[in-house]
C-alpha positions in Angstrom: 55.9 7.9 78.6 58.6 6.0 77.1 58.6 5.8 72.8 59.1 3.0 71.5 60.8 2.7 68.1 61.4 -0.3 65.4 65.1 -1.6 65.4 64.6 -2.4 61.8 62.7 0.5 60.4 62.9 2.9 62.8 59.1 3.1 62.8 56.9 4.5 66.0 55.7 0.8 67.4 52.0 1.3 69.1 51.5 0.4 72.4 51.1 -3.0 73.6 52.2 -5.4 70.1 55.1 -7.6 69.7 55.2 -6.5 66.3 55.9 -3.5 63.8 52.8 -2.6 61.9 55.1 -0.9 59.3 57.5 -3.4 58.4 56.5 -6.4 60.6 59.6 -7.4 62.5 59.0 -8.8 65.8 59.5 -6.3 68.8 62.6 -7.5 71.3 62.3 -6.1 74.5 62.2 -7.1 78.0 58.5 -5.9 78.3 57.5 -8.3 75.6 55.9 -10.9 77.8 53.6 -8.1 78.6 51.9 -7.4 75.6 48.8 -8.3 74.4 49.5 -9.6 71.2 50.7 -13.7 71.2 52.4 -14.3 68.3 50.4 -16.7 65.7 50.6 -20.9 66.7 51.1 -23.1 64.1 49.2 -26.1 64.0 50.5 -29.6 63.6 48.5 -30.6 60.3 49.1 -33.1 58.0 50.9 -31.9 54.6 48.6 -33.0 52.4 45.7 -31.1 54.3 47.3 -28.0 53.8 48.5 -27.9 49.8 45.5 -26.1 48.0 43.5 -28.8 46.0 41.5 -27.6 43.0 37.9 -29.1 43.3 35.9 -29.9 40.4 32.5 -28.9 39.2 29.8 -30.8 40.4 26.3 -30.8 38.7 23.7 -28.6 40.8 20.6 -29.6 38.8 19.3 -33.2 38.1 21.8 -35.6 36.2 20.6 -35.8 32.3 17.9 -38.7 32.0 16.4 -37.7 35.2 13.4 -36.8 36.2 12.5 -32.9 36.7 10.3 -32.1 39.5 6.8 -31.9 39.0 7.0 -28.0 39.5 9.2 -27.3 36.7 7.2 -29.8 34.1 4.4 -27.9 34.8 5.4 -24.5 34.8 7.5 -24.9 31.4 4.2 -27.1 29.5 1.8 -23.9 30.9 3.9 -21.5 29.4 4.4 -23.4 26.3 0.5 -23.6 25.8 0.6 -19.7 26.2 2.9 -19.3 23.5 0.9 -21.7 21.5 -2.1 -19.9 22.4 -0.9 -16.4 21.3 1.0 -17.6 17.9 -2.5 -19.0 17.5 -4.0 -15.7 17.7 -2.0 -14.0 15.6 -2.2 -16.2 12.9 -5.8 -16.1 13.0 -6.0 -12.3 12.8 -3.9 -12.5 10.1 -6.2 -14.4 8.0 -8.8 -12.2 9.2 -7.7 -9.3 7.7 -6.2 -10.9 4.4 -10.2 -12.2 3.7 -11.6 -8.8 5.3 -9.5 -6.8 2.9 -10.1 -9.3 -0.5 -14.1 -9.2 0.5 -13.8 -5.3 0.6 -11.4 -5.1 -3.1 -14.2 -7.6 -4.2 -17.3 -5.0 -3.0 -15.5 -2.1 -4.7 -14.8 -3.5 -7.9 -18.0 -4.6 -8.1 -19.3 -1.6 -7.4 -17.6 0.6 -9.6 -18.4 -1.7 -12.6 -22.0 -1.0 -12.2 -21.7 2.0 -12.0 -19.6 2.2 -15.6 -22.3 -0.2 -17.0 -25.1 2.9 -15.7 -22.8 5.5 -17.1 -23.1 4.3 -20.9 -25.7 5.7 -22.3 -27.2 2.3 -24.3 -26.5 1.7 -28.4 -24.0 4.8 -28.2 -20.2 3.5 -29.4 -17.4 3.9 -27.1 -14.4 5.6 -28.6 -12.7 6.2 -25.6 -12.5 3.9 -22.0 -9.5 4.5 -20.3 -8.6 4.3 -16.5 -6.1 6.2 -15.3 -2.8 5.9 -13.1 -4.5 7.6 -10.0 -7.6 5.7 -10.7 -9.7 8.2 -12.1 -11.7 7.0 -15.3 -12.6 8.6 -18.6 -15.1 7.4 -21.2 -15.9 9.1 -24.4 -19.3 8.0 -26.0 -20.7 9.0 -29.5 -24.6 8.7 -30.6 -26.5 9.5 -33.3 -29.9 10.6 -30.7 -30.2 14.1 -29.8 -28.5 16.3 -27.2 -32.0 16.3 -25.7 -32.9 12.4 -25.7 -29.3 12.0 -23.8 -29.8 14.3 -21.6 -33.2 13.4 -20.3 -31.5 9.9 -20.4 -29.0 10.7 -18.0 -31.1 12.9 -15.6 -33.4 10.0 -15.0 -30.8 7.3 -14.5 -28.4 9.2 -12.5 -30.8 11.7 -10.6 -28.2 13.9 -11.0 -26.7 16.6 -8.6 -26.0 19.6 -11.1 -27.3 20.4 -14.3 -25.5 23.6 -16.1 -26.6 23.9 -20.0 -23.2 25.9 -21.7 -24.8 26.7 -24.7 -27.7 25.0 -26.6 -25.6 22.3 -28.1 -23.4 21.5 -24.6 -24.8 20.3 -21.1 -22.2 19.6 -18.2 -23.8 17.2 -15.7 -22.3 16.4 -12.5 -23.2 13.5 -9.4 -21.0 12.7 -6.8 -17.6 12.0 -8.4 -19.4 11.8 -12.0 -18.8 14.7 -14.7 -20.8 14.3 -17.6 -20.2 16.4 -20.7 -23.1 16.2 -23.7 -21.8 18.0 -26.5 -23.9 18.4 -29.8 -22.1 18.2 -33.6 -22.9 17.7 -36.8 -26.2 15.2 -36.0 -23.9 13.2 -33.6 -23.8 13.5 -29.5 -20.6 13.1 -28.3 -20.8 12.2 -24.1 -17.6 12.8 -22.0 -17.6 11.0 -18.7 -14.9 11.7 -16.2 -15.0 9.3 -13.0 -12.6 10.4 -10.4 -11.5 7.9 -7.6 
């Protein structure tokens, strides 16, 4: 088997090409008719036809000021009115919630001003309302009616939980969150309330 070898390279040519695969030069030998490879035909063509031309861009959609197919209107108005629908929605809850929580603030205020109105025992003087930071509350009542009279007061307005008597001129009274405190001095009854939150 006979070797073939590039003249310009000096390259091993394969079998059967009219051409070097490693540096391209043409193979010249008497065999060449032979081969299998033809050498690339060039075409007649006109010059213009074969500079490179850049193309423009060309619109793939309708022009502007066209009408959109009926499939596209209708999909972009449904999901308009879904949007519209769930904004809707939301704003709604919103409100809900705003009025849900003002009705509620309402019900406790109310609430826990009745229950300062049942606290004070009635014709004593207040020398003390305050409410504090954590909004606990503390009233301090004096009266001129006995430790007795107050107490019995208290026991049947409240129907209170716990009744401890300290000594016999101090009760401590307790319902719920309530503390009452009845303390007895000097012909006046001075009443300690303490309201936690």
């Amino acid at each position: 088997m006979i070797v073939l070898k590039c003249e310009v390279c000096g390259a091993e040519l394969v079998p059967a090409t009219n051409f070097c695969r490693q540096c391209g030069s043409a193979v010249s030998d008497a065999n060449a008719e032979k081969r299998s490879e033809a050498p690339t035909a060039l075409f007649n063509c006109p010059p213009a036809s074969s500079i490179t031309q850049r193309l423009d861009p060309r619109p793939t959609g309708p022009e502007p000021g066209t009408h959109r197919p009926a499939s596209l209107s209708a999909g972009s108005q449904s999901s308009g009115r879904q949007k519209f629908v769930i904004i809707g929605l939301v704003v709604v809850l919103i409100v809900v919630g705003v009025l849900t929580t003002f009705v509620v603030m309402r019900m406790q205020n109310a609430n826990a001003n009745v229950e300062a109105s049942t606290l004070s025992y009635p014709g004593a003087a207040t020398v003390l309302n305050m409410t504090n930071t954590d909004g606990s509350r503390t009233i301090h009542l004096q009266t001129k009616d006995p430790l007795a009279r107050v107490e019995s007061w208290y026991q049947s307005t409240l129907k209170l939980s716990k009744t401890v008597k300290l000594t016999s001129t101090s009760v401590v009274m307790k319902k719920d969150k309530v503390t009452i405190t009845l303390a007895e001095e000097a012909g006046t009854t001075n009443i300690l309330i303490k309201q936690a939150p």
